[in-house]
Each structure stands twice: as C-alpha cells, then as structure tokens.
C-alpha positions in Angstrom: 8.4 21.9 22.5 9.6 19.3 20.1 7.4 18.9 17.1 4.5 16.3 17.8 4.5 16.9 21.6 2.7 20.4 20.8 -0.2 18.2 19.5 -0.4 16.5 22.8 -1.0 18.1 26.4 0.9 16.4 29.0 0.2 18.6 32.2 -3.0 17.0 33.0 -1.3 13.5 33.6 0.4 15.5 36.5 -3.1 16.0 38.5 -3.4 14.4 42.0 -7.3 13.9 40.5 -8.1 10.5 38.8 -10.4 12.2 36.3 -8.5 14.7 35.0 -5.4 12.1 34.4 -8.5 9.9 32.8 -9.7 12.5 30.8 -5.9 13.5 29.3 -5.0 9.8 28.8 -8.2 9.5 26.7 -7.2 12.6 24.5 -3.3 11.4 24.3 -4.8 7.8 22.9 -6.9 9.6 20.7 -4.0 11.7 19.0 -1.6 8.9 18.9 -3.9 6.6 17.2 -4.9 9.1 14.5 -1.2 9.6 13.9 -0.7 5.7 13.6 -3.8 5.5 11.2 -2.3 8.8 9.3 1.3 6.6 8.7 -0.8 3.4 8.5 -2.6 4.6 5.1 0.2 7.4 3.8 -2.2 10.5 4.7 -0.9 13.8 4.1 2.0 14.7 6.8 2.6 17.8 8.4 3.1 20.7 6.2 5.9 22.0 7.5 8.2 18.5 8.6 11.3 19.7 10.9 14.2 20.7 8.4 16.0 18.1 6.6 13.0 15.6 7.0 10.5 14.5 4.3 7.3 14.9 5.0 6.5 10.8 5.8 9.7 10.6 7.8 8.8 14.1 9.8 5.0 12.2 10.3 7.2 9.0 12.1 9.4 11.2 13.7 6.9 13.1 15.7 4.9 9.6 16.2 8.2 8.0 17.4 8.5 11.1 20.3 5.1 10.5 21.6 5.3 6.9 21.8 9.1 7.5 23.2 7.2 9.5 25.8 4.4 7.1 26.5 7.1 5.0 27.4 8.9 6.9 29.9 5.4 7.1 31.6 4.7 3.5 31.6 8.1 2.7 33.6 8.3 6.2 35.2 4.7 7.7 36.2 4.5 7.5 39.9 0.5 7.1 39.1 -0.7 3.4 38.8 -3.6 4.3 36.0 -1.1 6.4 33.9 1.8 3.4 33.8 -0.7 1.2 32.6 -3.0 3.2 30.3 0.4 4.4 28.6 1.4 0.5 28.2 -2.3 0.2 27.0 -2.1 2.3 24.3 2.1 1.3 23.1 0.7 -2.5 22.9 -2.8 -1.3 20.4 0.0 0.6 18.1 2.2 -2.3 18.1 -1.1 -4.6 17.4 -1.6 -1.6 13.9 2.2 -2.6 12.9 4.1 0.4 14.3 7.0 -0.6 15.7 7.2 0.3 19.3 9.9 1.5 21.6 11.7 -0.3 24.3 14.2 0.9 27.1 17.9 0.9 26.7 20.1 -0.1 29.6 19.5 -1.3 32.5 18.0 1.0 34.8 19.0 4.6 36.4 22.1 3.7 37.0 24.7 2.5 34.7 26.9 1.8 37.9 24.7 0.4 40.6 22.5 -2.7 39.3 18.5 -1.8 38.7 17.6 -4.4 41.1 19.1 -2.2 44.0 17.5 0.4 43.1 13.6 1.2 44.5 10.9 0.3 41.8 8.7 2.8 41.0 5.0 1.6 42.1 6.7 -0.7 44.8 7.4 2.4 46.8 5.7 3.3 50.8 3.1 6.3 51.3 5.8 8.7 52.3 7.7 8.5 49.0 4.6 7.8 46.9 3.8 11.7 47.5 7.5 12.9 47.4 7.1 11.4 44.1 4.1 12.4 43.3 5.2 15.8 44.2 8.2 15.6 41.7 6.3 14.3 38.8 3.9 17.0 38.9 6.5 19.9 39.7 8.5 18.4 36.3 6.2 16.4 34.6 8.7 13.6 34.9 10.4 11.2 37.7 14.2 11.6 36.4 16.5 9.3 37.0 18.5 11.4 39.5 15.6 11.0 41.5 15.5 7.5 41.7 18.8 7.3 42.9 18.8 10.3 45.0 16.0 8.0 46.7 18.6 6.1 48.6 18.6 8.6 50.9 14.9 10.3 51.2 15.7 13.1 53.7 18.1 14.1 51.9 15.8 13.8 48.6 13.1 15.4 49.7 15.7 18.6 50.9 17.1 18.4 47.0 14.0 18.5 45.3 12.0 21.2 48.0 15.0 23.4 46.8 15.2 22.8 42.9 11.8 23.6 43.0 12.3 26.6 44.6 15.1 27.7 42.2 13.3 26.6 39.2 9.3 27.6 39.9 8.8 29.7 42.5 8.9 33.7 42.7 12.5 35.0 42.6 14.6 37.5 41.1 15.2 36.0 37.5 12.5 35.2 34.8 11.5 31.0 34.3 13.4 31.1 31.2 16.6 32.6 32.2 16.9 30.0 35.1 16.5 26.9 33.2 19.2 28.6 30.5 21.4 29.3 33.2 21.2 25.5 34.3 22.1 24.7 30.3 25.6 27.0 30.9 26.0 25.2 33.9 25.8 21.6 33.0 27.5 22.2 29.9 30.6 23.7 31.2 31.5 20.2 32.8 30.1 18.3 29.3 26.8 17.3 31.0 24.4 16.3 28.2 21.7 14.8 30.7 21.6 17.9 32.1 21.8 20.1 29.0 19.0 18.2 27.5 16.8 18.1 30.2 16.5 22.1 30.6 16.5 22.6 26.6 13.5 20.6 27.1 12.3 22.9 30.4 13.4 25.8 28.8 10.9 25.6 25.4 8.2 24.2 27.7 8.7 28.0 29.5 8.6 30.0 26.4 12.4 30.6 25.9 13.3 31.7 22.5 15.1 28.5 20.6 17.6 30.5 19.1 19.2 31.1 22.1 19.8 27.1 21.8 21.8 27.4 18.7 25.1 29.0 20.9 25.5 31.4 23.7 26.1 34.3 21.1 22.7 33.8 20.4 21.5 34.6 23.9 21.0 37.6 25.8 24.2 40.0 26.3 23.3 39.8 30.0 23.6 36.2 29.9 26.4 36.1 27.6 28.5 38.1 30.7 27.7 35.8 33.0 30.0 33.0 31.2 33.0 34.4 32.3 31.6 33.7 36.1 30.5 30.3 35.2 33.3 29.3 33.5 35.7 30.4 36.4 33.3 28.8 39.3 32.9 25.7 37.5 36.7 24.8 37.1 39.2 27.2 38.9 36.8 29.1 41.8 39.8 30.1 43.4 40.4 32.9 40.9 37.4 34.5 41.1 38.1 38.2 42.7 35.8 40.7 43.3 36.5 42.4 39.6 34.3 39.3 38.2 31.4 40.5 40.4 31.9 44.0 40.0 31.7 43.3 36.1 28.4 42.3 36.1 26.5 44.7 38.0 28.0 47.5 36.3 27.4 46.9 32.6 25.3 49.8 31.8 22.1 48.2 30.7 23.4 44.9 30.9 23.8 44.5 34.3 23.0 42.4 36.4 20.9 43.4 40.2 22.8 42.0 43.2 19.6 39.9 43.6 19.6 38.6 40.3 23.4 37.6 40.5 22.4 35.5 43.9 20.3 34.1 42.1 22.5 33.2 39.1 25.3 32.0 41.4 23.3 29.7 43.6 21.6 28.1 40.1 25.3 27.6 38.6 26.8 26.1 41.8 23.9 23.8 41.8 24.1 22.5 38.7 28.3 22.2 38.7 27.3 20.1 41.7 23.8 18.1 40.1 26.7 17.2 37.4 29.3 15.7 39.3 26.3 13.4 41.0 25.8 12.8 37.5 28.4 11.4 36.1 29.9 10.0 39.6 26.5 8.0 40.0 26.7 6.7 36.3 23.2 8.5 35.3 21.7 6.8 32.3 19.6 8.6 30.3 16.3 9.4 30.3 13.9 6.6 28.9 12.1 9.1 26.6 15.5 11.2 25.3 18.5 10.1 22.7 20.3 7.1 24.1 17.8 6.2 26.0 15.4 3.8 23.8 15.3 2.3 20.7 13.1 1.3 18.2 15.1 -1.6 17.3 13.8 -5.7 18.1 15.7 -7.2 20.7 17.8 -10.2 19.5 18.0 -13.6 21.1 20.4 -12.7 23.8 18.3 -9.4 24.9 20.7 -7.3 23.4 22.4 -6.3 20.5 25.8 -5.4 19.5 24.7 -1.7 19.5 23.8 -1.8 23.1 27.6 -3.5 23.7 29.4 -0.6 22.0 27.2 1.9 24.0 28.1 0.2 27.5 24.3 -0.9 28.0 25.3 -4.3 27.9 24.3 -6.8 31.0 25.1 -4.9 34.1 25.4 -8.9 35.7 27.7 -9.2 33.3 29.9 -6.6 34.1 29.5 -6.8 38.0 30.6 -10.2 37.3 33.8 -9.2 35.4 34.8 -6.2 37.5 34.1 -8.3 40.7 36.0 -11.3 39.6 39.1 -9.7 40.5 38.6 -9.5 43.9 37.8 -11.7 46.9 35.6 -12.0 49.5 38.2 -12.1 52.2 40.5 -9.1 50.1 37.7 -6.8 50.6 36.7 -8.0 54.6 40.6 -7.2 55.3 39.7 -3.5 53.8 36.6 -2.8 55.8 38.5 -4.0 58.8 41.5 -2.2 58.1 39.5 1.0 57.6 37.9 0.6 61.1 40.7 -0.2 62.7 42.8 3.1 61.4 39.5 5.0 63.0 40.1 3.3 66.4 43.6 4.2 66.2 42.9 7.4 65.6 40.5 8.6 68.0 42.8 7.0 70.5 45.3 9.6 69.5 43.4 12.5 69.7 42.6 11.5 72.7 46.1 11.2 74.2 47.6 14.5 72.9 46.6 16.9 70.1 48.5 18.6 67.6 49.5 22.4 68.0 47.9 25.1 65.4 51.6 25.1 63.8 51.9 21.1 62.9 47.6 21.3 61.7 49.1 24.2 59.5 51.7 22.2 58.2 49.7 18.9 57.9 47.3 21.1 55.7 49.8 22.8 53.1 51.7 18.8 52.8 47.8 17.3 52.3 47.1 20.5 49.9 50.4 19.6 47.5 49.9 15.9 47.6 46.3 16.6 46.3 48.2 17.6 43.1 49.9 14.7 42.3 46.4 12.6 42.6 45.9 12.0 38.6 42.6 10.3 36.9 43.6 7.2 34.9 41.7 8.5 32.3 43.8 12.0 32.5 43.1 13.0 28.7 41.3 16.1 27.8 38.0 14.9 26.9 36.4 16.9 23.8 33.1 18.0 24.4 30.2 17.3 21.8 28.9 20.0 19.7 25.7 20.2 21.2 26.6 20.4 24.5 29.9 23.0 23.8 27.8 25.3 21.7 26.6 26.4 25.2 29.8 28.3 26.6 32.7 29.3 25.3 36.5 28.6 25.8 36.2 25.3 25.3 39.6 24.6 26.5 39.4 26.2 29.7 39.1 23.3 32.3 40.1 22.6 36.0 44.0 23.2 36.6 45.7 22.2 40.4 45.7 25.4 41.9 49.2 25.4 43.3 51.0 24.0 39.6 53.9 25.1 38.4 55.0 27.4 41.1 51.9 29.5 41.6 50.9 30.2 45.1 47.1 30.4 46.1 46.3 32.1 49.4 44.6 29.5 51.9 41.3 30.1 52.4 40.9 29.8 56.2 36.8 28.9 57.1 36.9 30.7 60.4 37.6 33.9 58.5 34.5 33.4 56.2 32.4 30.7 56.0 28.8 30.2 54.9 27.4 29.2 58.7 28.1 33.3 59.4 28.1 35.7 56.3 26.7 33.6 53.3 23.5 32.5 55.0 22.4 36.0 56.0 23.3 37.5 53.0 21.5 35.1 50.4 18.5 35.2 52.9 18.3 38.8 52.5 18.5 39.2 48.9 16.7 36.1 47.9 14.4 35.1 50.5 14.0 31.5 52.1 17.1 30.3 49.7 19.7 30.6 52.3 17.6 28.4 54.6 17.1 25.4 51.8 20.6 25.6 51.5 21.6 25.1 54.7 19.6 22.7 55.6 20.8 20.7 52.3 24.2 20.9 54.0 23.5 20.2 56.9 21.7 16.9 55.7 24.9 15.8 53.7 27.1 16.8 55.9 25.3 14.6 58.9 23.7 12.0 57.3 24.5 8.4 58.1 23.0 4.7 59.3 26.0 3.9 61.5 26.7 1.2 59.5 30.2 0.4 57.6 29.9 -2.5 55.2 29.0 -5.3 58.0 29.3 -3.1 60.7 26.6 -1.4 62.5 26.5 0.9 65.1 29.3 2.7 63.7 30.2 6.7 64.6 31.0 7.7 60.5 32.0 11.4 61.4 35.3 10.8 61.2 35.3 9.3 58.1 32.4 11.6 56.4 34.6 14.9 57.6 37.9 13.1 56.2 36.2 13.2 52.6 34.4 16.5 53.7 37.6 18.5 54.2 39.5 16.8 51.5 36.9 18.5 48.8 37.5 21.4 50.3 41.9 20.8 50.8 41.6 20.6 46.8 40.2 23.7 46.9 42.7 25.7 49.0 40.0 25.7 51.8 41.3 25.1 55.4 39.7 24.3 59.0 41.7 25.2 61.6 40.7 22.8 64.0 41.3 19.7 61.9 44.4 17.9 61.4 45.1 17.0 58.1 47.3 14.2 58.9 44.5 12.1 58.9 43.2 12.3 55.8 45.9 10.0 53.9 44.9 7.6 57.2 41.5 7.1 55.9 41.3 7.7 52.0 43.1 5.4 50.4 44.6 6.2 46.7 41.8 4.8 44.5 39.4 6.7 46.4 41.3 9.6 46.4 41.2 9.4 42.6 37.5 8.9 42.5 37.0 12.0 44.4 38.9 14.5 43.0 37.6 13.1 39.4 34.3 13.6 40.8 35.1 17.0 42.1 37.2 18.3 39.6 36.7 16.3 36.1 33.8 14.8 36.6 33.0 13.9 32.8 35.8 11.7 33.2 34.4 8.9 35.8 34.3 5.7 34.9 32.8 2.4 36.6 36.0 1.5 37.4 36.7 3.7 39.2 33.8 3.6 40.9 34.1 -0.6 41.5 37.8 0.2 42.8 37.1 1.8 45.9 35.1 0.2 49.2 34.4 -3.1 47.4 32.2 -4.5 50.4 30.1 -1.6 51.1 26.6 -1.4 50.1 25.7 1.0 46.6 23.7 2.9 49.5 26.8 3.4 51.4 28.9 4.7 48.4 26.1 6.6 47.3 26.2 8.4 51.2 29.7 9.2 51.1 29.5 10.2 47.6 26.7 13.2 48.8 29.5 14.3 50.4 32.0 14.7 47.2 29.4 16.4 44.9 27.6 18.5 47.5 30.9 20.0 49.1 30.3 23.0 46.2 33.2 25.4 46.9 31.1 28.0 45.0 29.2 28.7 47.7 32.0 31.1 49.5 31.4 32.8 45.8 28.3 34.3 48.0 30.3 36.1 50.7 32.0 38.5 47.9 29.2 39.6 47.2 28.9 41.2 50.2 
C-alpha cells in the first residue's frame, strides 16, 4: 500500500449499502482535510517520509495520492454519492489553497474518441450492476473496462473469469497470482498492467521486495520465467521438458494444479496486454501519466500533454482522417463485401481437396513472415517494468526464419474443445468452463452489421482473422482453406494483427486509423476480440496431460 493510502480505508466505498459508503466518505474527508491543514500550517510530517523525500515533500506526496485517488472516484465510481462526495471534498482543498489534480488525456482510450465511449453514471440497470460488481471485486472501474463495455456479454464473461482467477479459492495463494500477472504483462512491456497488480499485490500482503526484480522473488516463481518467457513470444517451442521442469524441482516444484493455474493466469494476461496496447489504454486517472497537478493553459492543454500524445484526440482524428475520403473508404467496405459474396459462391460451386487446403496453408504460413510492423525496431523496455523478468532480449521471432522448420500443429489432433477443457476442469474446477464460454463469446459474437451494412453473416470474415492468429502460430484447421485469407485481410490489417499478436508494445494509432476506415470503433473493437483473445497458449494445457 503506497504511503498515505494506509491512512485511509477505501473498501467501504465498495458497499452496495449507502451508509457504509456515507460513513467511509465522512472518515476519507476527515483525513484529507487534516493532511491539508497539516501542509497548510507546516506541522510536523511523517516521521519516516519514503526514501529520498524530505519530510514536507513526503507530507505532499502522500496528500497528492489521496487526492489523485479522490479523483479517479469522482470520474470513475459507478456510485452516484461517492462521484460527487469525492468532487465535494477535491473543490474544499482547492478552496484551502492546495492545488488539486485534474485528468490527463482524453478519456480510456487514446485511440477511440471519449465521446464514443459509454459515460460512467449514464449507463442502464444491467451494466450499472456489472459495474457495480467490478468496482467492488477491485475497488476500481479500470479503463479496460470501459472499453471492454462495447461489447457487455462478452464483458461480463471477462470480468466473471478474472475474478475467478484473481479472488476465488484455487490452487495458488492471492499474492502469487497477482505477481504472476506482473511477469506476465511485463514480458510484453505492459506498464498498465504491471502497475495495476503491484498495486493488487501490496493490497494482498505480498512482500515488496519481491517488487525490486524477479531474483528477489520466490525460487518457485523465479522457474516459472522460463515458461512465461517462452509462451509469451515463441509458444511453439515449448516441449514437454519445460513442464516437466517445474514439477520436479525438489522442493520447488510446482503441483500439476498449481501450474494450471499459473498457465491459464499467464496466457491471460499475454492476451489482457495485447487488448491493451491494440485498444490504446490510457492510464489510470489516479496512477503516473495519468493526472497532473499542473493548471491548464488557455488552449486546455499544455505542451507537456503534446509531447506525451494527450493532446486533442479532435485534433488528431482530424489529421489522420484528412487523408482519406468519404467515397475512398465506401469503395473499401464495398469491396470487402463484395470479395465475401464471391467467395461463398465458390465454395459453393466446388471445394478444394485436403491436398490444395494443405498447400494453401504452408503458402499463407510463409507469407505471414514477410508481414513487418512499420515501427520494426526493438523497443527497450523501461526499468521498472524489465526488472520483472529476465532476458530482456528474448522477444517474438517468425517461427519458420532462416530455414528452421516448425511442425504444423493440426487442431483436429488436439484442440481445446476435446482435451484442454476436461483437463483444466479437472485440476482446477469451473475454470475450463469460464474459458470456454469466453471463446465461445469471441469467437461468435457479432451485430450483423459491416460499416453501413446490416444484416450481414460476419463468420467468414471473423474466422478469416480467427485462423490467421492461429496460421502465425503454426496452427492449422483442416477444413479451412487458406486461400482466402489474403481475399479478405488486406496488408495494413494484416500488419495491425500480427503487431497486436506478436509485438504488441509496438501499436501505434496509425496503424490502428489505417485499417477499415468506415467501420464503427465498436466494430474494430469486435474484430479486434478476435486478435487478442486467439491466445495460442492455451494448447500449452493439453501437455500437461
């Protein structure tokens, strides 16, 4: 817990009971007025101010965290009286002459404008208590959330299983899980992420000098980053010798439960990145990068906020759209749906023999390698975030490079529908059914809808993207034909999905503009459920059988 929060309990805020939010609100104003007063008049400071900190500065500092907080909860708190009791008490510390916080960027999303997004307090019963439900599960309605909310079956699926990952009785302890998230996230340089369960992981009573590195944690834990580095970047080396490794380690092994367990949290988070970064994730209101305690200027932002890419998303929708028409992006939509008619008709007149799919497959599986990021620099990740694993350099690699040949993987052999399912169920019960009914939910959702369009069968398109995740990945159906992959995803989406899948700390918004120009953010935001959910980790399960 960071130092000033541990004066102040939270948890009560996260009652469905009026009075009990009432009576916590009443005690958090108390405490942060006191503080105010203590700066106002140079009282004594805390004794013991974090390190490096004076003890006046280590006073603000903790002042500036509550207040950070009370922020957060004024934009964020899915509970009417706690949004406006925490505004309440920011504007009487402002009225003292403390300088108050205000939010940085513009909304959730850095790439999909904050008025397209649902406003929390604007929202219907149903997602009221969804949210509800989140906020007092994590005392806090993230901003993956919020955008997740664009599709609320599929929410609700996300968050019913997190929670069951995270809180509920299971094979690992609370602390472990939430560290295993941290090695997760910060294998694929996701600081949200990182600094969201350093957070979850204090609050749980894990030990912060495990925070300081990896060599700092657990021996048990510290095996496990061998696994996590492989699944995150080149799954299709893992061999049985990895699994075998950890449950044989004397008395650092791991159970087979407990390495379920493990395996299901890291694929989750690998995935919970890419949406991440492909959905442009701003931070957090209340954490670094998310606020400041600086005045706006006259044009609502200043040239901090411009160097930090938190300058008008208007703006920027205007630039980035400027370069394309109206009509340009009608002739694409039209051009997509005309490719699916042609198709279908095709399939319908004749189908291709196991020999050609084969074929189509291996062509599909080596063009997939010469589908390069613009941005195709190594990317160096921070200090706080690489402290977390280790091999820094170790990252994703094309599977089939220089030569090397990678066994297909064919789905009917093994797949998670008949060996995976059973055996997660078995050793950590219910999991296996949240997950597959997560899939499920990606894999058919839709509106019918294409830009303009309505009424539209999508399943051609969503099992396109679908199976070219998995081509990347040396993953094959037998019953698809390849061929029509390169019919349906043009290059720039091509690029935005394997960047996604593969790097995704290296999306940008461009990339994310370049691709289906005329669809609706919810529409990109569908087909992308399909990128970042499409975890190939999961056929990690069957070796464990």
């Amino acid at each position: 817990m960071a130092e000033g929060d541990s004066e102040v309990r939270w948890d009560g805020l996260c009652s469905r009971d009026p009075s009990t939010r009432e009576t916590a609100l009443e005690s958090i104003r108390q405490t942060v007025l006191r503080k105010t007063e203590d700066l106002r008049w140079g009282r004594e400071a805390p004794l013991r101010p974090p390190d490096g900190l004076s003890p006046p500065a280590a006073s603000l500092d903790g002042l500036n965290r509550l207040l950070a907080h009370l922020l957060m909860l004024s934009k964020r708190c899915p509970f009417k009286d706690v949004r406006e009791k925490s505004e309440f008490i920011l504007k009487s510390v402002q009225e003292l002459g403390i300088r108050i916080p205000r939010p940085l960027g513009h909304g959730p999303s850095r790439f999909i404008p904050e008025k397209e997004i649902l406003q929390v307090g604007s929202e219907d019963a149903q997602m009221h208590s969804l949210f509800a439900d989140s906020f007092a599960a994590l005392g806090r309605l993230d901003n993956i959330t919020l955008v997740m909310v664009f599709h609320p079956q599929y929410l609700e699926s996300f968050l019913k299983t997190q929670h069951y990952l995270l809180q509920m009785d299971g094979p690992l302890p609370l602390h472990f899980r939430h560290y295993i998230g941290i090695m997760a996230a910060a294998r694929h340089q996701c600081s949200y992420l990182v600094n969201l369960h350093v957070n979850d992981f204090l609050h749980v009573g894990g030990d912060p000098k495990w925070l300081n590195g990896l060599e700092n944690a657990p021996q048990k834990l510290q095996n496990l980053g061998e696994l996590n580095k492989v699944l995150a970047h080149r799954p299709w080396l893992i061999t049985k010798e990895h699994i075998e490794g950890l449950l044989k380690a004397e008395e650092h092994s791991w159970s087979l439960a407990e390495l379920v367990h493990a395996v299901v949290l890291l694929t989750h988070y690998h995935s919970l990145a890419s949406f991440t970064f492909g959905c442009g994730i701003s931070p957090e209101i209340h954490c670094d990068g998310g606020h400041t305690f600086r005045p706006p200027s006259v044009s609502n932002y200043c040239i901090c906020d411009i160097t930090n890419g938190n300058h008008s998303m208007d703006e920027m929708q205007v630039n980035s759209a400027g370069n394309v028409s109206v009509s340009d992006s009608f002739f694409e939509v039209e051009a997509l749906m005309e490719k699916m008619r042609q198709l279908q008709e095709c399939r319908d007149e004749e189908e291709a023999s196991q020999e050609e799919m084969a074929s189509r497959f291996e062509i599909e599986k080596r063009e997939s390698m010469f589908v390069f990021s613009s941005d195709d620099e190594e990317v160096t990740p921070a200090r706080d975030v690489s402290r977390h694993f280790e091999d820094t350099s170790y990252g994703y690699k094309d599977f089939s490079r220089h030569g090397m040949h990678v066994p297909t993987f064919r789905v009917q052999d093994y797949c998670w529908e008949d060996h995976g399912y059973s055996l997660v169920n078995r050793l950590y019960p219910d999991v296996g059914q949240l997950i597959d009914e997560k899939f499920h939910i990606a894999y058919n959702l839709t509106y019918n809808t294409m830009a303009m369009h309505k009424d539209v069968d999508t399943s051609m398109l969503r099992r396109a993207i679908w199976n070219y995740i998995h081509c990347m990945f040396g993953i094959r159906y037998d019953d698809y034909d390849y061929g029509e992959i390169n019919q349906l995803l043009d290059r720039s989406f091509k690029v935005y999905i394997k960047t996604v899948v593969c790097t995704p700390e290296k999306v940008t918004k461009r990339m994310y503009d370049s691709f289906w120009r005329q669809f609706k953010h919810s529409e990109k935001r569908r087909t992308y459920l399909h990128i970042c959910l499409v975890s190939p980790g999961r056929n990690l399960i069957i070796m464990l059988e």
